[in-house]
TORDREN-621375 format. One line per 8 residues: number of its first residue (from 1); their letters; for each residue x, y, z of N, C-alpha, C. Coordinates in pm, whole numbers, m for minus. Each point is the difference from the previous one (the first is absolute). Layout:
NUM	a	X/Y/Z/X/Y/Z/X/Y/Z  ... .
% end
This chain:
1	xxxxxxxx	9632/m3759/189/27/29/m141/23/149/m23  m97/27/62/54/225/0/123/26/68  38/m41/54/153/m33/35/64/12/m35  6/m125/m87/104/m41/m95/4/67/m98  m130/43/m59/m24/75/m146/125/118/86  m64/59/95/87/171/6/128/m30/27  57/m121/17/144/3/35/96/11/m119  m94/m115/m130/55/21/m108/18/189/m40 .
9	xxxxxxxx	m139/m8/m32/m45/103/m42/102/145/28  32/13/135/36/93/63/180/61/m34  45/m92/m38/121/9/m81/4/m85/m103  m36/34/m139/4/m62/m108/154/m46/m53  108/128/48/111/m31/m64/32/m160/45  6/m62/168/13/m78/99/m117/m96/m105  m75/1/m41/m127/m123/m56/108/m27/m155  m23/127/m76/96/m41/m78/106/m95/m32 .
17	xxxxxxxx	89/58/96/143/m90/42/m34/m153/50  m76/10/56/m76/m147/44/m5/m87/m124  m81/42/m66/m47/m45/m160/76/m9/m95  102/32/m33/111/m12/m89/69/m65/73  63/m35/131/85/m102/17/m98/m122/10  m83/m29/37/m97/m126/m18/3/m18/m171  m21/106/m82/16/m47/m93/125/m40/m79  112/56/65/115/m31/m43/51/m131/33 .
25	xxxxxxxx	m63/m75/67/38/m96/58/m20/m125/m114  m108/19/m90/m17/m75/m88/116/m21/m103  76/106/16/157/11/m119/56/m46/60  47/20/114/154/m58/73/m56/m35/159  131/m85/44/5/m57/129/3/65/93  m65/m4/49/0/144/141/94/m40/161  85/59/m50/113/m2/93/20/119/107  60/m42/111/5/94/117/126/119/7 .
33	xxxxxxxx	77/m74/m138/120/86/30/m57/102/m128  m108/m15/m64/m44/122/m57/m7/123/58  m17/m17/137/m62/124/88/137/42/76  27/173/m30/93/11/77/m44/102/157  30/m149/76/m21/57/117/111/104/50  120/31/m21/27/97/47/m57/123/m28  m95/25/m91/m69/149/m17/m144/m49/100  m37/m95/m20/m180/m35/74/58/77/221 .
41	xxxxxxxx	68/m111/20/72/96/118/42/64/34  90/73/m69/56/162/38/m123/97/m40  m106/m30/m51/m123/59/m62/m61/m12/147  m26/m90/66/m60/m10/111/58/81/116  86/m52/23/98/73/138/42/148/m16  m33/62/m169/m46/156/m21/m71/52/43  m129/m68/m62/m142/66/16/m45/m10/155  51/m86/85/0/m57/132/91/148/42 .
49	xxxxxxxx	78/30/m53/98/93/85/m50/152/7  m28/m13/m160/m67/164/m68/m147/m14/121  m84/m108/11/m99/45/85/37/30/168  73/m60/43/88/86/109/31/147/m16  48/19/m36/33/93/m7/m109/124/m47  m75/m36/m75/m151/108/m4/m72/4/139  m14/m151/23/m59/32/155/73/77/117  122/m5/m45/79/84/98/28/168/4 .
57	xxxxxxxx	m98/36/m121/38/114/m97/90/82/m37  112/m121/m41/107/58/m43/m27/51/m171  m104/m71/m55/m67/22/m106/m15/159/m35  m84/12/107/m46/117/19/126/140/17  75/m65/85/99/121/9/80/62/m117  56/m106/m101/4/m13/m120/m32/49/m79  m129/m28/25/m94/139/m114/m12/126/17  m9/41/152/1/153/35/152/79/m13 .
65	xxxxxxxx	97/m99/12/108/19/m10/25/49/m163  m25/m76/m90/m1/18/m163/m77/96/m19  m153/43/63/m28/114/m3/71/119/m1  55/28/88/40/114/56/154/m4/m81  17/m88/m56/123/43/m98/m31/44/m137  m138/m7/m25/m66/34/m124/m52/115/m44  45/87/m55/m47/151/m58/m163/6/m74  m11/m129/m64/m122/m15/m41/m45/m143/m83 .
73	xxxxxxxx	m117/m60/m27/m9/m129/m20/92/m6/m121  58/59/m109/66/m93/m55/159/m7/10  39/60/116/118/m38/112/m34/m126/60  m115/51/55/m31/m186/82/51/m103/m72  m139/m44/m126/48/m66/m63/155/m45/m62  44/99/m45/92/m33/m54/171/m5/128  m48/5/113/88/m18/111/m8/m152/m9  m138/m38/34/m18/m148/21/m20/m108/m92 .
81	xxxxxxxx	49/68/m100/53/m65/m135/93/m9/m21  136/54/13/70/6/m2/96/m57/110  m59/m29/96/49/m81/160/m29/m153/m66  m114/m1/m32/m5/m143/m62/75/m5/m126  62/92/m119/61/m78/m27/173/12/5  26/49/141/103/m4/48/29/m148/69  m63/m14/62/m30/m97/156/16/m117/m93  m131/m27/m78/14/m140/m120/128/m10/m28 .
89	xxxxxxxx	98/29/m49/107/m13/m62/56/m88/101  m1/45/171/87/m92/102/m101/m101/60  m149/31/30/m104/m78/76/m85/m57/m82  40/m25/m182/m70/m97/m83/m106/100/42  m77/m54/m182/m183/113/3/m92/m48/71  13/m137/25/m121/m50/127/10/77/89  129/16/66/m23/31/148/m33/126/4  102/93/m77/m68/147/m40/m123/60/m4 .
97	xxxxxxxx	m86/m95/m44/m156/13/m97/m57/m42/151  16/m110/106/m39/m35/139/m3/42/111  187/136/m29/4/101/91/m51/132/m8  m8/11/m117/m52/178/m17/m125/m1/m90  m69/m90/m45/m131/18/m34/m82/40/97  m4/m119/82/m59/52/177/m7/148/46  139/38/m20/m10/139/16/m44/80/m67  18/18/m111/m70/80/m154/m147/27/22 .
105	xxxxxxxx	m60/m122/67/m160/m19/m31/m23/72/151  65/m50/105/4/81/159/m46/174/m63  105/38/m63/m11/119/m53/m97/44/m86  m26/m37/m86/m126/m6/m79/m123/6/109  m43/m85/50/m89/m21/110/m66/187/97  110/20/9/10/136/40/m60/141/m67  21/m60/m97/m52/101/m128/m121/m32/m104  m103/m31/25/m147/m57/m64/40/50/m149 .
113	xxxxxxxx	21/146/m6/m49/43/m145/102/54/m70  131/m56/55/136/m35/m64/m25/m47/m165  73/73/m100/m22/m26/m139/110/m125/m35  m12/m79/m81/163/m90/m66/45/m84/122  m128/m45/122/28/m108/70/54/m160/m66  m104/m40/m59/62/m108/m116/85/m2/m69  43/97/m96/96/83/m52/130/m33/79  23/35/106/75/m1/93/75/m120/74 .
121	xxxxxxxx	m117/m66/14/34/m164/24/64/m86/m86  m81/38/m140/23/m98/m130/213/68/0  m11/101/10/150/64/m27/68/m86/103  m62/m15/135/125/m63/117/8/m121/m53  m54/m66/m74/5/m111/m42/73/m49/m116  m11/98/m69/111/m11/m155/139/13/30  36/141/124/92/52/49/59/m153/75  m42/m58/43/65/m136/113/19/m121/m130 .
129	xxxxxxxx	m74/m9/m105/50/m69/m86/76/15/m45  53/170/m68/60/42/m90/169/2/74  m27/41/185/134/49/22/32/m125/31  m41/m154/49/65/m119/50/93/m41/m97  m29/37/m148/83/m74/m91/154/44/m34  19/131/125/130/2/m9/137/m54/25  m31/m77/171/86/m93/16/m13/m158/m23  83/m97/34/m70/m157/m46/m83/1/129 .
137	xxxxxxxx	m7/23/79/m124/m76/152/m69/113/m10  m21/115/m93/m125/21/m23/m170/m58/m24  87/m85/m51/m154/m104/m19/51/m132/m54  m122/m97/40/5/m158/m64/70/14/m128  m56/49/m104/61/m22/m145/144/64/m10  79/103/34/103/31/12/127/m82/43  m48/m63/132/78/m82/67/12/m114/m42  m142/m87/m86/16/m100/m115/102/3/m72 .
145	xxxxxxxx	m27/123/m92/57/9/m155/162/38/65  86/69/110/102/40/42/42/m120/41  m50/m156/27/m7/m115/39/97/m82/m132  m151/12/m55/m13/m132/m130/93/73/m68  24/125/m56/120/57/m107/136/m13/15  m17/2/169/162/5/57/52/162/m5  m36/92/m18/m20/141/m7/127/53/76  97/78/m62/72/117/51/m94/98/90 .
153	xxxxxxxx	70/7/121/m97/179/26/59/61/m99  83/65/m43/3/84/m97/m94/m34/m131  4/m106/m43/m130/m40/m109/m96/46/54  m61/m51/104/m120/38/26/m53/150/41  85/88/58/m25/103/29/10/104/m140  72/m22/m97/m7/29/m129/m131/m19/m68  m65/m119/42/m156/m11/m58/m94/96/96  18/22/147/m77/9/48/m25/125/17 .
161	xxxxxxxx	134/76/m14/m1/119/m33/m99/102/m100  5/m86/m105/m66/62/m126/m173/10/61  m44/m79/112/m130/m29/39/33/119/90  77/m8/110/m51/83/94/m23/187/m86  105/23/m116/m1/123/m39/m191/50/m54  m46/m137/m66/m71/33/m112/m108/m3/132  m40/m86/80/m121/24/122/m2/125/47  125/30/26/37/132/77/m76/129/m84 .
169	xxxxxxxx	49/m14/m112/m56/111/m131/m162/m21/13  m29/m143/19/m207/m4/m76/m30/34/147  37/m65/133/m28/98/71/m40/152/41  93/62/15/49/143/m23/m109/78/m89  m72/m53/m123/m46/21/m74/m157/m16/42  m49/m127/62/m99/m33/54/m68/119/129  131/45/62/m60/88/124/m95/124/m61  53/55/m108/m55/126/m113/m122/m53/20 .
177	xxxxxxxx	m77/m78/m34/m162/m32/m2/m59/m3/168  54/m30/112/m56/56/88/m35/97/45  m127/144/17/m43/33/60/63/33/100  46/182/45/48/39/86/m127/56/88  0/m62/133/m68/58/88/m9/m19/89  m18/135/116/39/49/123/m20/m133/111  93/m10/45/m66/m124/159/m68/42/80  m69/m5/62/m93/94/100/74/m73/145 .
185	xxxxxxxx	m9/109/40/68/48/126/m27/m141/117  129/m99/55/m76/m107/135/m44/95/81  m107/m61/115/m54/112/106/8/m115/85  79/m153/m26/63/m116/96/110/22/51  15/m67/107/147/m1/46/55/m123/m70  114/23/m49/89/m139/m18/8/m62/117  m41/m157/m1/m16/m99/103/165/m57/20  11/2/138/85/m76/93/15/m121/m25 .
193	xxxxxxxx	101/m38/2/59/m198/m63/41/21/96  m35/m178/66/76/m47/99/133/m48/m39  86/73/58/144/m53/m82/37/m151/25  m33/m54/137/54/m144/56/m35/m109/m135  m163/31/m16/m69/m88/m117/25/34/m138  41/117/m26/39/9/m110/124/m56/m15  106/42/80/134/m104/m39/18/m129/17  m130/m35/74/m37/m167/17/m21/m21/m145 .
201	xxxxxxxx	m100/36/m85/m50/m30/m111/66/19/m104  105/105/m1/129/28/m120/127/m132/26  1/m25/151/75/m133/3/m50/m123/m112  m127/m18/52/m31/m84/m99/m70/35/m120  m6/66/m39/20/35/m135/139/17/m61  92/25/54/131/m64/m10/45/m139/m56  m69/m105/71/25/m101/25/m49/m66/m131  m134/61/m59/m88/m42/m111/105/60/m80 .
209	xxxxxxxx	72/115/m27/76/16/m106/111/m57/m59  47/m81/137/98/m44/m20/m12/m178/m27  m150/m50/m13/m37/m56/m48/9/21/m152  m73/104/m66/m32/22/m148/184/24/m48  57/51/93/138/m19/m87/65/m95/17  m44/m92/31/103/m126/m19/88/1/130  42/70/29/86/20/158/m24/m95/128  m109/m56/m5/m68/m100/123/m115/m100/m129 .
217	xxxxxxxx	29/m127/15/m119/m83/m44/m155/98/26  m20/m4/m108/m185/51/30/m61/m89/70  m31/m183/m18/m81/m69/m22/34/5/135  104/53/96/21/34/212/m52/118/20  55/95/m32/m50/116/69/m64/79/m47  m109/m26/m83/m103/73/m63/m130/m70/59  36/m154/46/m143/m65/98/39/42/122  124/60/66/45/22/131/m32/155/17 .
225	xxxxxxxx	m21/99/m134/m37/113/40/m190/m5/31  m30/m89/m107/m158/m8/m30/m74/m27/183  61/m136/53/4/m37/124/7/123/111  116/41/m22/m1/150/79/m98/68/34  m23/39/m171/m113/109/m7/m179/m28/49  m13/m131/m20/m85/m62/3/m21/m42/171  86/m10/90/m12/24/147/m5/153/55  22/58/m124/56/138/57/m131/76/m15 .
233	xxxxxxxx	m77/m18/m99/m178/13/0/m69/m69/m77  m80/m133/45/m42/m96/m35/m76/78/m133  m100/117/30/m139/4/m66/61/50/m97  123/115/m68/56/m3/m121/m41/m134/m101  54/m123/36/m13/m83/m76/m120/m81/m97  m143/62/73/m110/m5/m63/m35/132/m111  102/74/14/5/136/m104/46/m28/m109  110/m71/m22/60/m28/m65/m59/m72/m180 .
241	xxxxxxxx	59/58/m144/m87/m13/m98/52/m145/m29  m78/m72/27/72/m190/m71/m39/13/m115  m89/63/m59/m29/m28/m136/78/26/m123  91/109/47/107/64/m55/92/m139/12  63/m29/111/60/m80/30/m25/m144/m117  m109/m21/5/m81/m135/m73/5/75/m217  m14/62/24/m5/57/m192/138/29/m22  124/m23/95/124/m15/m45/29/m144/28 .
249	xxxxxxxx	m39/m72/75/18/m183/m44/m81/m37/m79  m155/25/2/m18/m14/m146/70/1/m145  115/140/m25/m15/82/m69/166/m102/m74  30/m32/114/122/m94/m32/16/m141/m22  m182/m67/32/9/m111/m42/m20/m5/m138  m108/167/m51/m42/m47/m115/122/m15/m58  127/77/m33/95/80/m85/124/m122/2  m27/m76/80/101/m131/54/m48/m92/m133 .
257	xxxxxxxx	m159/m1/42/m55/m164/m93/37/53/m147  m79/138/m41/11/32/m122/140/m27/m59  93/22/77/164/39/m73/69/m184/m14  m106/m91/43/10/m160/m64/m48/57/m157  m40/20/m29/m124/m18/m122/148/19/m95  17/m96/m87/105/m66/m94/m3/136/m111  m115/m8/m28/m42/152/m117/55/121/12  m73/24/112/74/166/82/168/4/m12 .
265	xxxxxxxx	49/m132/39/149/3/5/37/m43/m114  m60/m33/m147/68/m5/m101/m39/129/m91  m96/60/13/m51/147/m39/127/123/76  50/m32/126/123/113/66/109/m30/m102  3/m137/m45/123/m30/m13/64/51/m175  m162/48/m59/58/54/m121/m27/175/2  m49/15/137/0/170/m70/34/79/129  80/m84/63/97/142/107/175/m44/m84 .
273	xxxxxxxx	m10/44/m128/126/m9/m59/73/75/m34  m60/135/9/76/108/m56/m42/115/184  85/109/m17/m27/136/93/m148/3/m54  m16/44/m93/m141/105/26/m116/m92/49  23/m162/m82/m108/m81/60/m19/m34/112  121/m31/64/5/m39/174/m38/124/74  4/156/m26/m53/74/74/m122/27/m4  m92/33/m128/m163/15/m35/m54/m155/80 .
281	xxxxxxxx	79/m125/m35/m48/m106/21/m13/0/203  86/42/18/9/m54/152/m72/126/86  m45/140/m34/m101/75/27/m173/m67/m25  22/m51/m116/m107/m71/m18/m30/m121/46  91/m113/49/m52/m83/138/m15/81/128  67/40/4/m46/118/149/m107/10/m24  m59/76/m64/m138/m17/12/m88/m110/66  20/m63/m67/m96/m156/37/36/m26/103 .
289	xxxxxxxx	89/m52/34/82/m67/100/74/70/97  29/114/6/77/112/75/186/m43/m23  42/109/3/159/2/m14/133/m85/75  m91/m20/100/113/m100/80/14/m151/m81  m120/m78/26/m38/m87/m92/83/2/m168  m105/90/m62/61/12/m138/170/7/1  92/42/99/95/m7/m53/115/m138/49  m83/m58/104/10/m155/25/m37/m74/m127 .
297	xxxxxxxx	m65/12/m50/m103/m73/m119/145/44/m158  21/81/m3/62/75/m146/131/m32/19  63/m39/117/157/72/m7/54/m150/m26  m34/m134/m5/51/m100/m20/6/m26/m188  m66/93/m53/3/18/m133/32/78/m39  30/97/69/95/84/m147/95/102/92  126/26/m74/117/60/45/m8/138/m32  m109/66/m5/m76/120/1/68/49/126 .
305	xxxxxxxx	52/m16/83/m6/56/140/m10/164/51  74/85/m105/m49/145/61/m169/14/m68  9/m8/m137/m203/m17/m16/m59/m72/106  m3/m99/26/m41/m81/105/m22/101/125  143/48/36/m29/60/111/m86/172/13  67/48/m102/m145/119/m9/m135/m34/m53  2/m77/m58/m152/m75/m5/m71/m23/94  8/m40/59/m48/m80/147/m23/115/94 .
313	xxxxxxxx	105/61/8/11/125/119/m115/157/m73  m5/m25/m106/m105/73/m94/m112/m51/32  6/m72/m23/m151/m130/m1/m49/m10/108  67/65/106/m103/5/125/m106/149/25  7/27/m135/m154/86/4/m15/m3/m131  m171/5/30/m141/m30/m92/m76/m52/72  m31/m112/m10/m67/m68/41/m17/32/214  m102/m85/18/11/m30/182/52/m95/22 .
321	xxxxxxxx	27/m106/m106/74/m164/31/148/56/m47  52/54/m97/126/33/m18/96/1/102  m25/63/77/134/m37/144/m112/m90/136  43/m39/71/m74/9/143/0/90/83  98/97/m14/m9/133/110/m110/72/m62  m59/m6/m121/m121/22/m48/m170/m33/83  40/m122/34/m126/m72/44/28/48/160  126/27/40/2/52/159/m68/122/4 .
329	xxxxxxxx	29/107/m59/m16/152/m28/m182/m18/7  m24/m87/m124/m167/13/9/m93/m38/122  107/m107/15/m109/m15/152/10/55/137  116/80/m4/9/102/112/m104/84/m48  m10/40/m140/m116/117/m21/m105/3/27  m30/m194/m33/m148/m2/38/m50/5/172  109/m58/67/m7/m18/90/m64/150/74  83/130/0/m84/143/8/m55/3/m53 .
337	xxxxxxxx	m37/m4/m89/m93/48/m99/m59/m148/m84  m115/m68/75/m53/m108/m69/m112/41/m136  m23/151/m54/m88/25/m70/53/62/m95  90/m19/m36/92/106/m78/106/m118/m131  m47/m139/15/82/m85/m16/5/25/m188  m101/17/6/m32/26/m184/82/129/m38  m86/112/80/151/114/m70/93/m53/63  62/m9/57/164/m76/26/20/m68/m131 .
345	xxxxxxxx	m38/m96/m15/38/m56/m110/19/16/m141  m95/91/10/m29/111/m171/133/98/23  20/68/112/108/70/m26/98/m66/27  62/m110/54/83/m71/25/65/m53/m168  m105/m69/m49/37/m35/m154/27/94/m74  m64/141/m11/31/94/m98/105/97/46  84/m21/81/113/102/86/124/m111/m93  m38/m149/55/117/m84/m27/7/5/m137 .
353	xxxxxxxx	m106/m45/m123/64/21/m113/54/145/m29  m42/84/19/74/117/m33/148/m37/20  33/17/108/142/m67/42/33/m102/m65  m53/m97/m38/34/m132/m90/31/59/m146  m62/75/m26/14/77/m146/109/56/m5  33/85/90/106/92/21/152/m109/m78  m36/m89/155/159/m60/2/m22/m77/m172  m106/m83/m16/38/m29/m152/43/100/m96 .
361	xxxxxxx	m29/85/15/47/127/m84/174/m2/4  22/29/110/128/48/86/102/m160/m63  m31/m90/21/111/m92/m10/m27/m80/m130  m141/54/m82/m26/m21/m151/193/72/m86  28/106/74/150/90/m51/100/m72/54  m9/m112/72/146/m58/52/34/m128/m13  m123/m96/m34/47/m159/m14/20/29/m147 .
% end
């Protein structure tokens, strides 16, 4: 029973998610195609890859490397903020937030009494939300709504534009509050990569990408990289966070059953009718439900489609449920840092509404 108590216990978000889809189940039919496994597996054959590669300390090189390009911590930061939200735009904010959090915190690690560590994180994290929404395979909801609308690139890059300018600006603006101060001097050598294993492991990490883009069936070669990796060092695979893994199938059964519920879908159907409502409105399911979802859920009702689509792509900060590259970011944090989960979260929420404020402000002047 002490067991069990600490297993719950030990990740509440993971008990949570448990509990709302059990309870969601009472509204609607719980179906399998609720759950989208193409994110549950390319989530796996990541975190499977990203831990390769720390054990190999390419992690590490990474960080000393970003060091030494840094004049002072709020260069750091804002280097590796800005990589993420470069990178997001082509490698979607999951993978971004999977590849260079690791590193961020590598770096951090280094520096005990480093100021605007959290600070810092919470930013790589807004930054991978904020920059994915520039192209459509930036993220799930993009590639939806560029789907279901039937979307010009020129339409769409006309919307998406107006996002990448205004992130770019609250960005830019955000670095001013970090704390300039000195890096103290490595007295390490930058560590040696074995090149053979490293281009073994960029092969297949290759292979996983070209999974997430559609280029090769996932449901083949994302179990054919996992397999790989998984002969390639068995004991990785007991490292690995399932719980994370498990509070995103959770997280999709609940949001599946709920979006039966006859109410919910006759309540969308009278107030995503105008611009301003479909955008406040579809920031505000993000919340609850996170942005991918919400804009699966909204877009069969209303011809809102550019609100719709900055809504959603807005709406992936506030909250920790608002996007899922949200719930990735946190549990890499906790993962270094298992004692810190509360401030994480206090500053995590009060960084994002700021930013949530902002952009309501900002596109309060344009719908």
């Amino acid at each position: 029973m002490k067991r069990l108590y600490t297993f719950f216990t030990d990740d509440l978000l993971f008990s949570l998610s448990l509990l709302v889809a059990l309870i969601s189940c009472a509204f609607g039919r719980f179906s399998l195609d609720s759950i989208d496994f193409k994110v549950i597996f390319c989530l796996l054959g990541l975190m499977l890859l990203v831990k390769n590669f720390e054990k190999l300390g390419i992690l590490t090189y990474f960080a000393d490397k970003m060091i030494d390009y840094s004049a002072n911590t709020r260069s750091l930061i804002r280097n590796i903020v800005i990589l993420s939200f470069i990178s997001s735009m082509i490698l979607t904010n999951d993978v971004a937030i999977l590849t260079l959090m690791p590193i961020y915190l590598t770096i951090i690690k280094k520096f005990p009494e480093m100021e605007n560590k959290v600070f810092g994180a919470v930013l790589l994290i807004v930054a991978a939300n904020l920059g994915s929404s520039f192209f459509p395979f930036g993220n799930p909801q993009n590639l939806f709504l560029f789907s279901y609308y039937s979307l010009s690139t020129l339409i769409f890059f006309k919307w998406s534009i107006v996002l990448l300018f205004s992130s770019t600006l609250f960005l830019l603006i955000s670095f001013l509050f970090i704390k300039k101060s000195v890096i103290p001097t490595q007295h390490t050598l930058i560590p040696t990569i074995n090149k053979k294993k490293t281009v073994f492991l960029s092969m297949i990490g290759g292979l996983i990408l070209l999974g997430i883009f559609n280029a090769l069936p996932y449901y083949i070669v994302i179990p054919i990289a996992v397999i790989i990796l998984t002969v390639y060092d068995k004991e990785l695979l007991t490292q690995l966070d399932y719980k994370l893994l498990g509070t995103f199938i959770f997280f999709f059964i609940a949001v599946g059953n709920f979006a039966q519920v006859e109410l919910l879908s006759s309540f969308i159907k009278v107030q995503f009718t105008t611009s301003t409502r479909t955008f406040f409105g579809s920031i505000l399911v993000s919340q609850i439900i996170s942005n991918v979802p919400a804009a699966i859920l909204i877009a069969p009702f209303t011809d809102q489609a550019q609100a719709l689509f900055w809504g959603v792509n807005v709406g992936g900060l506030g909250t920790i449920i608002a996007s899922l590259a949200n719930l990735i970011g946190f549990k890499l944090y906790k993962e270094y840092y298992p004692t810190q989960s509360k401030t994480f979260l206090w500053q995590f929420t009060a960084v994002n509404l700021v930013f949530l404020l902002f952009f309501l402000l900002f596109f309060a002047f344009i719908l």
